[in-house]
Backbone as CSV, one residue per row, in Angstrom:
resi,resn,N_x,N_y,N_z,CA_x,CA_y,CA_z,C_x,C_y,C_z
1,UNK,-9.367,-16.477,53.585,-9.140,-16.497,55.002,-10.459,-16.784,55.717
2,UNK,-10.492,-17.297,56.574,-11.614,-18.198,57.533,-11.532,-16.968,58.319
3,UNK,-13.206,-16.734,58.412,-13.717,-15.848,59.409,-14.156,-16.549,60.735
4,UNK,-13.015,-15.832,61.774,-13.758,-17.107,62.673,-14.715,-15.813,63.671
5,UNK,-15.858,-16.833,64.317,-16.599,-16.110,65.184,-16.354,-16.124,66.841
6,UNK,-16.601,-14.347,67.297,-16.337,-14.152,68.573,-16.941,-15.245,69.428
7,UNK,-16.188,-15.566,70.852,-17.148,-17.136,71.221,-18.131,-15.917,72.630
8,UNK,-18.083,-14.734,72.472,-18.966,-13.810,73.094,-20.373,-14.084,72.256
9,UNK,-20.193,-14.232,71.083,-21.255,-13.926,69.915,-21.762,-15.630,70.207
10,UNK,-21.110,-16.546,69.758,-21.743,-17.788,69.976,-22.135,-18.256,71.446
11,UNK,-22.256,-17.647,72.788,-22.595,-18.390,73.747,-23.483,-17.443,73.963
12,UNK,-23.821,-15.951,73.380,-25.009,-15.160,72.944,-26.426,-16.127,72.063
13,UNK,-25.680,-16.503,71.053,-26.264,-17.505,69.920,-27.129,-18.326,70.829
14,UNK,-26.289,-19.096,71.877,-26.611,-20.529,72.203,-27.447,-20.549,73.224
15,UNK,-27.414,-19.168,73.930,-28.361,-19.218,75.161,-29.791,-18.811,74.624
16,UNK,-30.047,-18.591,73.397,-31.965,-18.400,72.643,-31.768,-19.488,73.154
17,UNK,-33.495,-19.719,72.996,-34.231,-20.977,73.462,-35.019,-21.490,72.439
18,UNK,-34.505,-21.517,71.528,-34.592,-22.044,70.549,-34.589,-23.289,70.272
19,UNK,-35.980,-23.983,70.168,-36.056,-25.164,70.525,-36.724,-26.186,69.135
20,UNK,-36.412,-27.662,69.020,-37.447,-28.095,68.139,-38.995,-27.768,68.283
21,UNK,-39.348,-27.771,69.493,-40.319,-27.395,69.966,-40.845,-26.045,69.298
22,UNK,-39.872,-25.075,69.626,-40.182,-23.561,69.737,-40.052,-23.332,68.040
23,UNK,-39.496,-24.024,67.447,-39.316,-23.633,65.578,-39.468,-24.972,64.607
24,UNK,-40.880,-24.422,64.078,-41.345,-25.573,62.870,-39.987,-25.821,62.123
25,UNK,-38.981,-25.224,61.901,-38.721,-25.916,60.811,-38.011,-26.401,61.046
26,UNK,-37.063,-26.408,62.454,-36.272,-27.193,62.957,-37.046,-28.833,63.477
27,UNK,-38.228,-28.395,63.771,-39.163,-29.726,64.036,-38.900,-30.490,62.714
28,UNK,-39.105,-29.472,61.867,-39.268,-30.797,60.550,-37.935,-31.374,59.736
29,UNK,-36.549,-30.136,60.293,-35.538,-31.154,60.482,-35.296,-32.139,61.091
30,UNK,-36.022,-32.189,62.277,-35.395,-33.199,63.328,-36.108,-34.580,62.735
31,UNK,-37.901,-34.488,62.871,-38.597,-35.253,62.188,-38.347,-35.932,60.809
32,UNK,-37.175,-35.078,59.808,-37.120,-35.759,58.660,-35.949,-36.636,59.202
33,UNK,-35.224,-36.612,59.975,-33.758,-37.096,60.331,-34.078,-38.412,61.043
34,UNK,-35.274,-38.435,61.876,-35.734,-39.118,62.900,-36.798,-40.219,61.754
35,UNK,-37.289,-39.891,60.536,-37.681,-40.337,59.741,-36.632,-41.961,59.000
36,UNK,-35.672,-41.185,58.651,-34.857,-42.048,57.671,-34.106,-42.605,58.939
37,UNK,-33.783,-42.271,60.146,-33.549,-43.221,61.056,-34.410,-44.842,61.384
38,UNK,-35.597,-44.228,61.641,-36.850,-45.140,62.482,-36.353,-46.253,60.465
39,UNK,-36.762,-45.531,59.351,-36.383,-46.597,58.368,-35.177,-47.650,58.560
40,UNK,-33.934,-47.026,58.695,-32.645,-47.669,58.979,-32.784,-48.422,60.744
41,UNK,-33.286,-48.452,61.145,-33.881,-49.236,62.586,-32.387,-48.687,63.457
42,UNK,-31.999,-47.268,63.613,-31.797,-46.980,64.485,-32.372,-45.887,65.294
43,UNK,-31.814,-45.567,66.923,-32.664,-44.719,67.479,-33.102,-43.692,67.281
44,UNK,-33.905,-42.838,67.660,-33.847,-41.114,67.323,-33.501,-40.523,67.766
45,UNK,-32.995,-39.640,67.083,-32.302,-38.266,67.507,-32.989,-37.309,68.851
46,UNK,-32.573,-36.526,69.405,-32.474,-35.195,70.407,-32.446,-34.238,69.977
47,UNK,-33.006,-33.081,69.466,-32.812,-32.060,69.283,-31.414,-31.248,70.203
48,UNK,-30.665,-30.762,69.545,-29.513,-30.150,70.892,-29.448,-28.290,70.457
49,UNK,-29.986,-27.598,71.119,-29.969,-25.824,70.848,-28.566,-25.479,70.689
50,UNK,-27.541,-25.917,71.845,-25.909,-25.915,71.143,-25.908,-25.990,70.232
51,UNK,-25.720,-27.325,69.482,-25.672,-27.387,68.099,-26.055,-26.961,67.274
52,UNK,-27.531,-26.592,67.411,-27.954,-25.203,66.472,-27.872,-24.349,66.794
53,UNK,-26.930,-23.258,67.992,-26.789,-22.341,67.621,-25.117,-22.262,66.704
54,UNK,-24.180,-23.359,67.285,-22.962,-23.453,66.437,-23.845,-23.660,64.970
55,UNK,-24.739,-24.095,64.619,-24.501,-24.713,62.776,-25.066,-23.176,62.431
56,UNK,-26.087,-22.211,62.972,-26.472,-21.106,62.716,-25.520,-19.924,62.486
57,UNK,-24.374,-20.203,63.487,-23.386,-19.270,62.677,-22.225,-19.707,61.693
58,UNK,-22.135,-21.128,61.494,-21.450,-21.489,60.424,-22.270,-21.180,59.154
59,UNK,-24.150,-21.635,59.363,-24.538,-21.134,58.109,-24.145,-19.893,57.499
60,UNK,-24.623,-18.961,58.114,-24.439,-17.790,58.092,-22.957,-17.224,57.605
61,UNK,-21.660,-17.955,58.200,-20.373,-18.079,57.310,-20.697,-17.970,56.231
62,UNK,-21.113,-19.351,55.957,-21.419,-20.244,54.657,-22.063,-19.204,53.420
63,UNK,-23.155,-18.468,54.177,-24.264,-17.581,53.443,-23.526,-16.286,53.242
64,UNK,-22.753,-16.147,53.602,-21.854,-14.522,53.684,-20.617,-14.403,52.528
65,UNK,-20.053,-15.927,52.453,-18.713,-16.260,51.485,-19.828,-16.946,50.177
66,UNK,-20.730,-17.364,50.350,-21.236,-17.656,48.788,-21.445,-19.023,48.444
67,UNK,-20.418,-20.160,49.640,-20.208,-21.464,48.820,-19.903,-22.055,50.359
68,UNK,-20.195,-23.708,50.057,-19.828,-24.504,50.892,-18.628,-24.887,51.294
69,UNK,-18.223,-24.429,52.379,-16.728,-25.451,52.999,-17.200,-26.058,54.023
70,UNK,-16.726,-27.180,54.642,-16.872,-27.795,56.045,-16.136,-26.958,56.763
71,UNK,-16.524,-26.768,57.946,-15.768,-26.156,59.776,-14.862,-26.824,59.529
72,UNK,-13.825,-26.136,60.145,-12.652,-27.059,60.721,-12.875,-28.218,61.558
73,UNK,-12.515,-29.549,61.578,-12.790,-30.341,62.294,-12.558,-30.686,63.897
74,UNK,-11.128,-29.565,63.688,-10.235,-29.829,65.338,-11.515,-28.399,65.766
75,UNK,-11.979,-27.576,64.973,-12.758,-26.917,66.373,-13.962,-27.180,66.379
76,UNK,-14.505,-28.284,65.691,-15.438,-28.957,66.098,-15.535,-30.029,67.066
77,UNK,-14.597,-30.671,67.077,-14.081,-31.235,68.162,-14.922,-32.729,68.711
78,UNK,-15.157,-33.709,67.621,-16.010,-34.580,68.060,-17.727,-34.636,67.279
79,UNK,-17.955,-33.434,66.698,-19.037,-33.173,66.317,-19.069,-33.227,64.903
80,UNK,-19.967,-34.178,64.517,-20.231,-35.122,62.894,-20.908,-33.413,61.891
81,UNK,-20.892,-33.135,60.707,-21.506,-31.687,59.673,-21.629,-32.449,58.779
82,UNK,-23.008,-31.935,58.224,-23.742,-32.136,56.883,-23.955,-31.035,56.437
83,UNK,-23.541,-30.811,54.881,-23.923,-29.015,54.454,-24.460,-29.567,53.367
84,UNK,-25.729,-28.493,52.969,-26.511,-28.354,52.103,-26.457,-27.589,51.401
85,UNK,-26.339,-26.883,49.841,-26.772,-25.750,49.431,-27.837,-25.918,48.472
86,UNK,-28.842,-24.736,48.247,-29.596,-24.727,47.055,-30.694,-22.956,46.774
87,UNK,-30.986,-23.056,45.848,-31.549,-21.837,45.723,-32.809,-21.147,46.912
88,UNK,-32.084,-19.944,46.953,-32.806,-19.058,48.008,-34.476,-19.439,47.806
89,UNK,-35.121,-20.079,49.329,-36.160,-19.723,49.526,-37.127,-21.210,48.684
90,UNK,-36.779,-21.951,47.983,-37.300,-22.753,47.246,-37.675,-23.956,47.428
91,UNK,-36.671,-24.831,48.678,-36.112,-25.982,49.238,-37.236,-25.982,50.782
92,UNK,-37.887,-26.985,51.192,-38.273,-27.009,52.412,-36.934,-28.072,52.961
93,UNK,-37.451,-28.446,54.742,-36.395,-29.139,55.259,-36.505,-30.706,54.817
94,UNK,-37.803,-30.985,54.646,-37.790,-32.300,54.582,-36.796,-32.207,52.726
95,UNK,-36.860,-31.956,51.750,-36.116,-31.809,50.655,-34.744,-31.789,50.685
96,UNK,-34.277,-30.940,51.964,-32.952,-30.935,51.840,-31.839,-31.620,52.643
97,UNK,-33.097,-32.372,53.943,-32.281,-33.784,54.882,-32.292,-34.584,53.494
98,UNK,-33.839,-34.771,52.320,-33.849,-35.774,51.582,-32.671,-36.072,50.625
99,UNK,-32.207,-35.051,50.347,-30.635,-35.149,49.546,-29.922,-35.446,50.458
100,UNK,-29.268,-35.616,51.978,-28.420,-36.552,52.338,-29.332,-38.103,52.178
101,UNK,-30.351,-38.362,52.552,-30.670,-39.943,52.416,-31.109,-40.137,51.107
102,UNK,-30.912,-39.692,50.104,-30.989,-39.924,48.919,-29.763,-40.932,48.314
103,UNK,-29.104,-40.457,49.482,-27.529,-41.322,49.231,-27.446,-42.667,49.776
104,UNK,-28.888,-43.166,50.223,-28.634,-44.406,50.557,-28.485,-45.359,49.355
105,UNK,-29.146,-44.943,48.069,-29.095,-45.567,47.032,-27.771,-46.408,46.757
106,UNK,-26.768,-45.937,47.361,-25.010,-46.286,47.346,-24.898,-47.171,48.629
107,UNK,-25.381,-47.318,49.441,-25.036,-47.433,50.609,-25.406,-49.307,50.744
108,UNK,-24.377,-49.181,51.680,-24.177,-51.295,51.858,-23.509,-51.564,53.073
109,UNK,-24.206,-52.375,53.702,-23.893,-52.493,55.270,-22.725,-52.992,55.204
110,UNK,-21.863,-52.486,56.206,-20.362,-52.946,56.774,-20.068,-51.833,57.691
111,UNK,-18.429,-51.863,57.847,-17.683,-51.454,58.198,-17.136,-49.969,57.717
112,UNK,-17.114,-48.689,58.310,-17.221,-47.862,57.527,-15.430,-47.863,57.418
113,UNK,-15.055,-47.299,55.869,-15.164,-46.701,55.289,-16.099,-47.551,53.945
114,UNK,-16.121,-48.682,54.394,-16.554,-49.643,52.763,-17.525,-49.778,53.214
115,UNK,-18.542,-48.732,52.941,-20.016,-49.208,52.710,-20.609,-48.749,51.627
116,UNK,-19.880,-47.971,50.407,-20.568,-47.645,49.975,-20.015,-49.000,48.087
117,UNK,-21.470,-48.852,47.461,-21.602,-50.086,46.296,-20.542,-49.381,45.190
118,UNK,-20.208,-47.688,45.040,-18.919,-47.146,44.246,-18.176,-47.390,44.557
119,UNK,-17.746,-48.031,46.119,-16.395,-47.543,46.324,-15.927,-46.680,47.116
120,UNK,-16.855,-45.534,46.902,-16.691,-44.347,47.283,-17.441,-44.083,48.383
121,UNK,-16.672,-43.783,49.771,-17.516,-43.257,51.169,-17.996,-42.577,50.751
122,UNK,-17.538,-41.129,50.108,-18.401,-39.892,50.190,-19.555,-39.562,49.536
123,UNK,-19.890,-41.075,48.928,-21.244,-40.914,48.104,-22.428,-41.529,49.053
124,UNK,-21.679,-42.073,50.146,-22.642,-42.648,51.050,-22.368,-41.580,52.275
125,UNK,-21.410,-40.566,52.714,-21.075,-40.341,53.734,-22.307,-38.892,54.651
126,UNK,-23.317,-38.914,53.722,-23.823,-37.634,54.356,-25.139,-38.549,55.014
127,UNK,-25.660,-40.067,54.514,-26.661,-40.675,54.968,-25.806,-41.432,55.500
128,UNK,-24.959,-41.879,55.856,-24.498,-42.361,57.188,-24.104,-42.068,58.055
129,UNK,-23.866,-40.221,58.401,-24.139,-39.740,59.473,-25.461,-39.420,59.705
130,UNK,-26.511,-39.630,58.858,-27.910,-39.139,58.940,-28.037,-40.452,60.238
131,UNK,-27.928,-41.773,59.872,-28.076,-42.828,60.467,-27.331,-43.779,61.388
132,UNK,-26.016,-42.679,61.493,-24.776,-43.356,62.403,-25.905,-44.132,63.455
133,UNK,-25.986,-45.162,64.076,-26.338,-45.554,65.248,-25.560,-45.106,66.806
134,UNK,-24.721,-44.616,66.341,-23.814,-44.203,67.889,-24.046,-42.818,67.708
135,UNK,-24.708,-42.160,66.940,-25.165,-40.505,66.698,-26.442,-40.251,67.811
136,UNK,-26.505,-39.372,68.701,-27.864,-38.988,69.905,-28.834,-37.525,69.557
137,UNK,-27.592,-36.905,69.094,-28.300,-35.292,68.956,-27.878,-34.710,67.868
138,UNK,-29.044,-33.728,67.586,-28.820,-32.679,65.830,-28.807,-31.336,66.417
139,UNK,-28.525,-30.748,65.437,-28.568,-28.906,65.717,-28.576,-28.919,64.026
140,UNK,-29.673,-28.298,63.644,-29.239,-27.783,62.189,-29.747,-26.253,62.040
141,UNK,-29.305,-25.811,61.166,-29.801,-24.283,60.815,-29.606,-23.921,59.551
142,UNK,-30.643,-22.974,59.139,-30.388,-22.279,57.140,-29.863,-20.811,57.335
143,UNK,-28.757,-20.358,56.674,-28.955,-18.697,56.387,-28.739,-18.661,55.057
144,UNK,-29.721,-17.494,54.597,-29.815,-17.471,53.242,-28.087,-16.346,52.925
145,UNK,-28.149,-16.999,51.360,-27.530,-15.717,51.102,-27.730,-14.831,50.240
146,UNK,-26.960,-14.678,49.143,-27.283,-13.578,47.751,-28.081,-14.317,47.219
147,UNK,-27.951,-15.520,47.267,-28.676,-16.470,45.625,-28.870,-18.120,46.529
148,UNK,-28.631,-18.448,47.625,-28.448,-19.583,48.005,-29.211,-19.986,49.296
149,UNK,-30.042,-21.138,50.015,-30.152,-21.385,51.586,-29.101,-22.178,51.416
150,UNK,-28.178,-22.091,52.413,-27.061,-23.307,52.993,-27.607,-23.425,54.605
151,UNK,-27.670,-25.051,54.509,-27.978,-25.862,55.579,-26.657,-26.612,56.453
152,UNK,-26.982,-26.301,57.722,-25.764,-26.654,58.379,-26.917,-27.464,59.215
153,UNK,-26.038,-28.780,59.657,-26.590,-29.727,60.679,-25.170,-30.497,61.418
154,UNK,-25.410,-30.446,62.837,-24.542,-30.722,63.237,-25.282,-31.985,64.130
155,UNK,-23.960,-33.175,64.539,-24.531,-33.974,64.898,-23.303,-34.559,65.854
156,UNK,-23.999,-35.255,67.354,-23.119,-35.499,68.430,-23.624,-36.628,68.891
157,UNK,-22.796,-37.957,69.148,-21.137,-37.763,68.381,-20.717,-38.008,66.819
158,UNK,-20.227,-37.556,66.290,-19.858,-37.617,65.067,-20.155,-39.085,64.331
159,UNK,-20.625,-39.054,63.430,-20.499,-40.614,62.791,-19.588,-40.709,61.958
160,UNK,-19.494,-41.679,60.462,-18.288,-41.700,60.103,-16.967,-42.553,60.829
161,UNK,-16.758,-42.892,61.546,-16.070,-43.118,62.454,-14.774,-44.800,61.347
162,UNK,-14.180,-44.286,61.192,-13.462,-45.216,60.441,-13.503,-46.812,61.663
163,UNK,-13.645,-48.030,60.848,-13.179,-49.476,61.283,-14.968,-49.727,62.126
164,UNK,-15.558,-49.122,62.031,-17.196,-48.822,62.934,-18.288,-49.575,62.447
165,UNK,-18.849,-50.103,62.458,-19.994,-50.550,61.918,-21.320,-48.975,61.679
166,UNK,-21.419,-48.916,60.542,-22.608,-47.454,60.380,-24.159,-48.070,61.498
167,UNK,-24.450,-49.090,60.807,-25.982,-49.592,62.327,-25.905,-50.438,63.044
């Protein structure tokens, strides 16, 4: 059963000021994201505190049940998720944006869903929301758990976008 969170608790979350600015390591999310963009020659990203405070309590889901699921999509509502997992404490940010653009290795310009050289979107699908070109803003966040950091990054507007060109 899906734990969902009070939206008292998330507009608590969302009003920190919690900024790329205000937290290195969200800087060096944004910067690694804004990285493999400036490569793929589209624009850069916005830092958005919404969005990280929503991906901060999905991590934290995420970190509480043990394992990765995606949010529901209808209550995301428009808003593109990348999840990460890996061992507690071990992983910096630039390492763990680098496993979504690691997936460019698959990746082949078109029309999404066929961009990727398997066949397969979902081997391309976490670096082509890294690089959607119609993508403006990130929110990402880590909560650890028993044995795991899971990384939540959220991104507006969603990429992916079936019949779309990815750049």
């Amino acid at each position: 059963m899906k734990r969902l969170f009070p939206l008292a608790l998330l507009a608590l979350v969302a009003a920190l000021p919690v900024t790329a600015q205000t937290n290195p390591f969200a800087a060096r999310l944004l910067a690694a994201h804004n990285a493999a963009r400036a490569e793929a020659g589209t624009p850069p990203l916005e830092w958005n505190p919404r969005l990280a405070a929503e991906a901060q309590a999905w991590a934290e889901h995420l970190a509480e049940i043990g394992r990765m699921e995606h949010s529901d999509r209808d209550t995301r509502a428009g808003v593109g998720e990348n999840l990460w997992m890996g061992s507690a404490g071990r992983f910096g940010a630039e390492f763990m944006v680098g496993a979504f653009v690691a997936e460019r290795q698959h990746y082949r310009p078109g029309t999404f869903p066929h961009v990727s050289t398997t066949g397969q979107w979902s081997d391309v699908g976490h670096y082509t929301q890294v690089v959607w070109r119609e993508t403006r803003q990130l929110g990402c966040a880590v909560a650890r758990g028993a044995r795991d950091d899971f990384l939540v990054c959220r991104y507006w507007p969603a990429g992916n976008v079936y019949d779309r060109e990815v750049m």
